[in-house]
N, C-alpha and C positions, 0 to 999 in steps of 0.2 A: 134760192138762197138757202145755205144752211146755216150759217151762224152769221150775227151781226152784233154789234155793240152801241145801243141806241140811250139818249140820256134822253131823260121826259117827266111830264108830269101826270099823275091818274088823278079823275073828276069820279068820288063816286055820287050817288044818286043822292036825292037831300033826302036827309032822316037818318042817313044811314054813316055812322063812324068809323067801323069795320066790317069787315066779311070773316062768316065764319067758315071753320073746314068742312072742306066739301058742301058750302053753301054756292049758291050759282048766282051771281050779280051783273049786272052790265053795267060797266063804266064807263067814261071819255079818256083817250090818252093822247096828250100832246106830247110829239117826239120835238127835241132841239133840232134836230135837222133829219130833210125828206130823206125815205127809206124805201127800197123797192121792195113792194109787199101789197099785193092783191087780196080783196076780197075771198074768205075760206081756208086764210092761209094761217096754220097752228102757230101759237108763242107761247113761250115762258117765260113769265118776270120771274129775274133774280137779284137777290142784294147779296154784294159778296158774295160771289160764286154758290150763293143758298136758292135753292126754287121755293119762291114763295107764292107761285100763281102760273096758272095755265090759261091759255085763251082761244077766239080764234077769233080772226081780224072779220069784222063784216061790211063796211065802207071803209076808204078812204078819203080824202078831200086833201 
């Protein structure tokens, strides 16, 4: 997959309100609808075509 267009929601951990730059956090994301995308595979959350997050996907369910 190269590009996709997925809507959802991010869990971040409790305590925690934001993340800072170049801080390293692990979230939960809930996409609206399934998405083909394996465990190890890179992403970038964007708002408005802005990269505000990189990741790499580690389960699925």
């Amino acid at each position: 997959m190269r590009t996709a267009e997925a809507t959802g929601t991010i869990e971040l951990p409790e305590g925690i309100t934001k993340a800072r730059q170049g801080g390293l956090i692990t979230v939960q994301a809930t996409l609206r609808r399934p998405v083909a995308m394996g465990g190890g595979t890179h992403f970038t959350i964007r708002d408005n075509g802005k990269a505000m997050g990189f990741g790499l996907g580690l389960t699925a369910r």
